[in-house]
N, C-alpha and C positions, 0 to 999 in steps of 0.2 A: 518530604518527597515520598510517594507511594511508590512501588515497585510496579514497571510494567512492564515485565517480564513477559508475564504472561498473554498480556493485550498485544503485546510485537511481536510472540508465534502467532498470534490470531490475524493479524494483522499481515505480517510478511505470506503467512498461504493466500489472503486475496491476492496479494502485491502479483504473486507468479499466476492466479488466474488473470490477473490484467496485463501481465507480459504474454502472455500465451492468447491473449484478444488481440495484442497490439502484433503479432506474428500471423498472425491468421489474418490480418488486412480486417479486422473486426473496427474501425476505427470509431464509428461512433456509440459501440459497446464499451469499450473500452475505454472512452472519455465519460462515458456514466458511472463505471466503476472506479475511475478513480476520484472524481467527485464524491462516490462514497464512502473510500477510503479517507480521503481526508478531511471530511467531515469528522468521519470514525476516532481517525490519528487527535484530532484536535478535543477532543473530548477525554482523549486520556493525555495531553499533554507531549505529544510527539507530533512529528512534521514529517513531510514527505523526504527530507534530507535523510530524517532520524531512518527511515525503514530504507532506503534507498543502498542506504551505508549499512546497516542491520545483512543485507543481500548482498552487499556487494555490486551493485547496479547504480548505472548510469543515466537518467531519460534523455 
């Protein structure tokens, strides 16, 4: 198991620019960045649960 540590701080600052799309009524910005994100998440072995819980957020 690799440490991803460091890809889940990289990871969680998108996570709050896509809470801050999803506040702003940004809606279909906001469904493309996280489609990014979890493409992103899935290449280092993490899930939208893992960062979710990482934040302390709920979608």
């Amino acid at each position: 198991m690799t440490n991803s540590t460091p890809n889940l701080v990289a990871w969680m600052a998108e996570y709050q620019k896509y809470l801050d799309l999803v506040d702003a009524g940004a809606a279909e910005d906001a469904a493309a960045l996280r489609l990014e994100i979890e493409e992103g998440l899935k290449w280092v072995e993490l899930s939208w649960a893992d960062l979710e819980f990482a934040v302390g957020q709920k979608s």
